[in-house]
VOZA-875201 format. One record per residue: residue in one letter; x negated, y negated, z negated of N, C-alpha, C in turn. Coordinates in pm, whole numbers, plus 50000, padded with zeros to 5 digits. Each point is the difference from the previous one (the first is absolute). Layout:
AXYZXYZXYZ ...
END
This chain:
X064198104257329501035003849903499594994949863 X500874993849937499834996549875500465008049871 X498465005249960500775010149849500624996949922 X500014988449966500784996149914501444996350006 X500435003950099501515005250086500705008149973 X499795009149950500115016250020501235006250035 X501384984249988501305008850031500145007250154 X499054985950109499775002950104499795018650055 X499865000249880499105017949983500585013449933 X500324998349960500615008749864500715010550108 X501424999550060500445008250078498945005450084 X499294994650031499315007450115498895013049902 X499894994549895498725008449890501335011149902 X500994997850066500725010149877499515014550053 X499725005050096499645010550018498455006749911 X499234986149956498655002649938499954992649878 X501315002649919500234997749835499065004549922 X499815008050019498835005649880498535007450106 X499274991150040498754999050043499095007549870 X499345007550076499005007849853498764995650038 X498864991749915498985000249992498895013050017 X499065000750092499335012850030499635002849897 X499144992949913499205003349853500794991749841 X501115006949978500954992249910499464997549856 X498735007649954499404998049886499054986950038 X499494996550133499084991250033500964987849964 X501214998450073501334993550023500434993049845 X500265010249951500294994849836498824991949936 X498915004750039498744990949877500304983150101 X500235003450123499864983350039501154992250001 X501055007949919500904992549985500154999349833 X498645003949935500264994949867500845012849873 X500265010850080500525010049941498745011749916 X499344996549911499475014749959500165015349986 X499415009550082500625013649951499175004749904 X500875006649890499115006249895500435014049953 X500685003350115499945017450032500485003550145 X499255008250072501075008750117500195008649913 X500955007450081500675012750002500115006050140 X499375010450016500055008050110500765007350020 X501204998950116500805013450048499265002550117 X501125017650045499185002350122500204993250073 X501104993850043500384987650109499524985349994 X500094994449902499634986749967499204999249870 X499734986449959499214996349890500994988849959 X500255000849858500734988849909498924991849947 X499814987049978499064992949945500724989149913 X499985004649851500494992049903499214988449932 X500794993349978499754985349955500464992249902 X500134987449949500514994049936501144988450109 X500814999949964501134996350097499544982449991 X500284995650133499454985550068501334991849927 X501065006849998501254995750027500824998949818 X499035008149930500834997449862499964990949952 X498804992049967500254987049942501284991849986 X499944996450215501414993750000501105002849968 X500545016550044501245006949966500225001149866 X498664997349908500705007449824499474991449895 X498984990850101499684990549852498595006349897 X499475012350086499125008249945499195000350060 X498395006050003499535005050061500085013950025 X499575009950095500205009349996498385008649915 X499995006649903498915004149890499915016750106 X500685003350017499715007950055500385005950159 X499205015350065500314999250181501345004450004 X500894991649985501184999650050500495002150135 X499284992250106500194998350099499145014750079 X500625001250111499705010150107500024996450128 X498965002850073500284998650178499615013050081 X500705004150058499625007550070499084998750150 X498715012149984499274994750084499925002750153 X501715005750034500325006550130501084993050051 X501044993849855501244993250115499684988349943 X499124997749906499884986149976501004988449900 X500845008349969501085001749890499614995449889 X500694991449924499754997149859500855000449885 X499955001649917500655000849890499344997749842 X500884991949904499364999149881501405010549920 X499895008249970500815009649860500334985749920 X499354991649958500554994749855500694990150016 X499564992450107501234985850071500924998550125 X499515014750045501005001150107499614995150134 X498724990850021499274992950133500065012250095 X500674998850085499515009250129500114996350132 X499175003650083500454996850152498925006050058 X499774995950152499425005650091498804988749969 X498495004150060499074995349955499914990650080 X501074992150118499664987250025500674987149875 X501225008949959500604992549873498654996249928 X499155008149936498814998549938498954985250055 X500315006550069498594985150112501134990349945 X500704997950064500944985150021499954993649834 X500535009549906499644998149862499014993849975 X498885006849988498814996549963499324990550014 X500434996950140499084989750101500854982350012 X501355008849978500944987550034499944994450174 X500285010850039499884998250152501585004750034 X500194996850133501195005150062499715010750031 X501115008750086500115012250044498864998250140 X500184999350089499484998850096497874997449946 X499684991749943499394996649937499135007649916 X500835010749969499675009849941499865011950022 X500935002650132499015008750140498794997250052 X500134988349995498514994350070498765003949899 X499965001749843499465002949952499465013949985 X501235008650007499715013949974499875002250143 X499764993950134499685009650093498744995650069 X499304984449902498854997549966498585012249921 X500795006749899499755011249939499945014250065 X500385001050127500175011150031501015006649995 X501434998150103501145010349981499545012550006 X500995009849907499935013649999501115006750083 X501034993949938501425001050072501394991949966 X500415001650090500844995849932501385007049965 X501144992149953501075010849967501434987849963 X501155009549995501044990649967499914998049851 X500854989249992499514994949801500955010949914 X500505013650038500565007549921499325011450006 X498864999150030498905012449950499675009050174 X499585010349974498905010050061500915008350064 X500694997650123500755017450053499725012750004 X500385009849926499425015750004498654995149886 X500484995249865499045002149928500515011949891 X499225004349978499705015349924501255002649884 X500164989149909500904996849893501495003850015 X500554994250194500505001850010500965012550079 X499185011249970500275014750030501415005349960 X500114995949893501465005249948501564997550073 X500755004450087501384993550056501004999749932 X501044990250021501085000049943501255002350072 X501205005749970501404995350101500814999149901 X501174997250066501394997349927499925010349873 X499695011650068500435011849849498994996149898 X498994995650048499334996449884500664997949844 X500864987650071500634988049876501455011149923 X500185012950044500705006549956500295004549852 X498664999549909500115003549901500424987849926 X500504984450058499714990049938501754996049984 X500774991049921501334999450016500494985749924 X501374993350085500064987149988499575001749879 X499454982349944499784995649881501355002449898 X499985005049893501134997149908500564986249957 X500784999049976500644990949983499634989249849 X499635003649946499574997549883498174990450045 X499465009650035498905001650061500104980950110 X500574996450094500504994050058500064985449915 X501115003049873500244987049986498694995249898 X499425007149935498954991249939498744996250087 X500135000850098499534990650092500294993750084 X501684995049962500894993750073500285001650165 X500075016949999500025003550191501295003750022 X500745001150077501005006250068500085011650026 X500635006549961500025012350095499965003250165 X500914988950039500474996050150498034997650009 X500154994249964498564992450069498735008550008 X499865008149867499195010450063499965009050060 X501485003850028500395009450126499614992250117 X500314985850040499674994950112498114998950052 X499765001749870498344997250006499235014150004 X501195012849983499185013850000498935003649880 X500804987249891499145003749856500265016849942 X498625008549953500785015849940499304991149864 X500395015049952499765002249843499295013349915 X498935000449963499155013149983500605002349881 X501095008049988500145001149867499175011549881 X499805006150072499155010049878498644986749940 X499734994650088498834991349945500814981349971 X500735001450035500594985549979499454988950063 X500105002250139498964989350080501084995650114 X499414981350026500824997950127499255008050125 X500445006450077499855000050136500324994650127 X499214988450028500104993750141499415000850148 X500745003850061499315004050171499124995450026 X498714996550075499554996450104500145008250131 X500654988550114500705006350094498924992950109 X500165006750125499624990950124500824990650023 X499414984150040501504991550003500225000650151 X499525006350123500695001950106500665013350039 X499905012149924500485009950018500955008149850 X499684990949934501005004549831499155018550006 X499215003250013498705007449969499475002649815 X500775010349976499234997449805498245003150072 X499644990249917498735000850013499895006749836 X500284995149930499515002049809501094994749926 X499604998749884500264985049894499474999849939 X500554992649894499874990949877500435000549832 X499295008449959500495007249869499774992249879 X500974994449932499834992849889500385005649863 X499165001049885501174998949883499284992449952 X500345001549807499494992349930498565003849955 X499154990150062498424998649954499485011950099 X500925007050116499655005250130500124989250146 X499215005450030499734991550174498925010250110 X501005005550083499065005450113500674999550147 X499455002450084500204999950140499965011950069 X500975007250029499705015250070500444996950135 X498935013150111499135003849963498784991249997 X498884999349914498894994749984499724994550112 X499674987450019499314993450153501594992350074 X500925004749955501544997150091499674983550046 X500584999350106499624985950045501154990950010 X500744998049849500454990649991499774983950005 X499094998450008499444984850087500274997450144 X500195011350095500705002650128501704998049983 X500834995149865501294999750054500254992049887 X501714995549936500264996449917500915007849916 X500774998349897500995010449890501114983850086 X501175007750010501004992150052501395008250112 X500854994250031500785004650093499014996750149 X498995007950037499594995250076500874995450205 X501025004449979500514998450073501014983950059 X499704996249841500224983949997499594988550094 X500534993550035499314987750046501154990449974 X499604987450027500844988349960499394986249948 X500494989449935499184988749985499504997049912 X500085005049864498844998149891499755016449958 X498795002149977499635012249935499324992849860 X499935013849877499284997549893499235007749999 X498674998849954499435009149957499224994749915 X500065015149894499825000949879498535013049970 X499634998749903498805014449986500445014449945 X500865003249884500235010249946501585003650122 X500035012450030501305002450095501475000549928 X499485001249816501354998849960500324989950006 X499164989949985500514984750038500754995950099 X499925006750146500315000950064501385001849991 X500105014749968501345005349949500674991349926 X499774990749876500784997049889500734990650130 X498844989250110500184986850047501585004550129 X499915014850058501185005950073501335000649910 X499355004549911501505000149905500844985549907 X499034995450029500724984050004500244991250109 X499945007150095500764995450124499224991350071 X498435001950014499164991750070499455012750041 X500594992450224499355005350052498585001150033 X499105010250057499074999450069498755002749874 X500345005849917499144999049938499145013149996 X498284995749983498785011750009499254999249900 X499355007749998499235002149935498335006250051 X498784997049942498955000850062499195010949948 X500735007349900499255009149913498924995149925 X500024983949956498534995349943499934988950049 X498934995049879499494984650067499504996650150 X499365012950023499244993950099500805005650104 X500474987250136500895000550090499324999750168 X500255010950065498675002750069500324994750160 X499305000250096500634992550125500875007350066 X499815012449976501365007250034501564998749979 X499055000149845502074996449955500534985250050 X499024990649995500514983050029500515002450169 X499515011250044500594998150138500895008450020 X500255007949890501615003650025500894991349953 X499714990249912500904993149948500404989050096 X499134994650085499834989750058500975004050146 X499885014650002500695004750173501575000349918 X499975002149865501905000249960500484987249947 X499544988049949500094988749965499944985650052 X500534992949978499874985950007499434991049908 X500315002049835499524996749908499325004549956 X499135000449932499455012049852499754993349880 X500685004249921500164997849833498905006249979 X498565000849937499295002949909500195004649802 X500555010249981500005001249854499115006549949 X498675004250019499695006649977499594996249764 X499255007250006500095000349821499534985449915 X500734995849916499624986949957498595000149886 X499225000350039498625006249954498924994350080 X498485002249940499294994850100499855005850133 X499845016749986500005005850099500455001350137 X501434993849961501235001450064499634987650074 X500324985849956499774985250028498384999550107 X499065009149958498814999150077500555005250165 X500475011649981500645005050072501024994150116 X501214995849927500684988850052499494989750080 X498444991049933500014989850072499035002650152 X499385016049957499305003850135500985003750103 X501095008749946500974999650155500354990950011 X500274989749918500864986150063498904992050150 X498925000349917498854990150055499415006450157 X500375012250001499405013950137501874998350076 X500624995649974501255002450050501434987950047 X499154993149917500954988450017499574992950150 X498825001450015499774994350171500155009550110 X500165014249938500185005950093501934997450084 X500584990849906501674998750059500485006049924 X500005004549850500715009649922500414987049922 X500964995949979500214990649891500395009549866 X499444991149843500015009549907499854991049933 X501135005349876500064990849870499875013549896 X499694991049876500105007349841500915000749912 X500295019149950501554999549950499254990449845 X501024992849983500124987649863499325010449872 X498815001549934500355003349873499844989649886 X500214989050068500014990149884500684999449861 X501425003050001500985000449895499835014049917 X499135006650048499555013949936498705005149950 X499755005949892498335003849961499865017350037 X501095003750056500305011550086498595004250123 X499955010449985498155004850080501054999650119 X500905006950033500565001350172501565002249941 X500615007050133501204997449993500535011549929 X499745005149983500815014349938499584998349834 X499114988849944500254997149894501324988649948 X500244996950113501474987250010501185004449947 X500634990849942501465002949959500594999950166 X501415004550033500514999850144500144979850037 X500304993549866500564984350101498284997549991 X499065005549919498154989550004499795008150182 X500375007450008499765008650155500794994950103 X501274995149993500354995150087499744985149998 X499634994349914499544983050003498865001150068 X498585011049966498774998250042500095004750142 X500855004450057500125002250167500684990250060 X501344987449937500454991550028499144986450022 X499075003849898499044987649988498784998150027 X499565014850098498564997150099499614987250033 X498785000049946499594984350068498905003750108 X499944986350053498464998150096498985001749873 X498915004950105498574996749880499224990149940 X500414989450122499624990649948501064995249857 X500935005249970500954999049853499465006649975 X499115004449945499345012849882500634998349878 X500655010649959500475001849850499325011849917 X498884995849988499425012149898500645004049887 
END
């Protein structure tokens, strides 16, 4: 078998997405990561760092431990640039190896376990339940509310957008996408951002009509984006809750699609992002182009006037057309 293959592989390894290194502090020094604090819970150990990944994403170094891994699911995250994924994302990064490639490495190291790339089942965080009544105290968006972020009303009824009004926050579902299941959401206002309940495994689904299928899908990162892209009359459109787009969601998209439009945020983050699902996906048979932000200095779509939004979905290119 040739590693340097890896499409040959990939389906068969989706079950062992996030491979955990037995000794993940050993793991990080040989991949060049310094820790210069744990943190001990009773369950796991966090081991902070200076993020591998800021330079590229911000043009900075990172001065301080931004970055976090966890030393049980193997999980990463930087707070200040947004880098996250499962700690084979990490290897492949670092090393500049493929996926496959990068199993071979971490199970060189000693597997611990492994797990799907949307986290830990029955982890502790996620104790809290939700149901329908939950979202009871929450009520359509106002109307007002709506248009300065150019949404529909129609459309966020179709998308199951609420509205926290005592606190003034969007509220967006995370649902199961095979059973329409509230798992949580997605609470936004201004200079607010959280995920209830804590741990929710929105990397297991997408923000969308998940009941969709058909021949081009979009997907986009913020879910109002989503929303604005329904209410202008483009179907199929998702959202990933974030830059980072996990193998879960690409394979829901991939079981409802023919095409896939890529929009995610016109930024570095976003574009890093972009060109890793393109490059993990395009051989897998997913054909995928980029929504246009050429004619715009617009970060994503919900900063667009309605015709810069409907040109930059008219005018997806191949990648090899790169329009930075």
């Amino acid at each position: 078998m040739n590693p340097t293959s890896p499409t040959d592989f990939w389906d068969n390894l989706s079950a062992f997405s996030n491979p955990v290194p037995h000794d993940v502090l050993s793991a990080l020094g040989a991949l060049g990561v310094e820790v210069l604090r744990e943190l001990s819970r009773p369950d796991s150990t966090e081991y902070l760092a200076r993020c591998p990944a800021h330079l590229a994403l911000t043009g900075k170094r990172d001065r301080r431990p931004s970055f976090s891994v966890n030393g049980t699911t193997g999980l990463f995250h930087c707070f200040s640039c947004g880098y996250a994924g499962p700690f084979i994302q990490l290897v492949e990064d670092s090393l500049g190896y493929h996926r496959v490639e990068a199993f071979q490495w971490i199970a060189r190291h000693g597997v611990y376990r492994t797990v799907e790339d949307f986290g830990v089942a029955g982890d502790a965080e996620e104790a809290v339940r939700v149901t329908e009544a939950s979202l009871a105290l929450f009520t359509p968006p106002p109307a007002n509310v709506c248009a300065r972020r150019r949404l529909t009303p129609d459309a966020c009824r179709d998308f199951g957008v609420l509205w926290n009004p005592e606190k003034r926050r969007w509220i967006l579902p995370i649902r199961d996408p095979f059973t329409d299941e509230l798992w949580g959401w997605q609470e936004k206002g201004r200079r607010f951002f959280r995920n209830y309940p804590t741990g929710v495994h929105k990397a297991r689904t997408l923000f969308g009509d998940l009941a969709w299928s058909g021949e081009v899908a979009l997907l986009l990162e913020s879910p109002l984006d989503a929303v604005r892209a329904h209410g202008l009359g483009i179907g199929g459109a998702f959202a990933s809750f974030g830059a980072h787009v996990s193998e879960a969601q690409m394979r829901l998209l991939k079981a409802r699609c023919r095409y896939l439009i890529l929009g995610l945020d016109n930024d570095q983050a976003g574009r890093t992002a972009r060109d890793r699902v393109h490059d993990r996906w395009r051989p897998r048979g997913l054909p995928i182009k980029f929504l246009d932000y050429s004619h715009t200095t617009a970060k994503d779509l919900g900063d667009m006037s309605d015709a810069d939004a409907l040109a930059a979905y008219a005018n997806a290119h191949h990648p090899w057309h790169r329009r930075r």
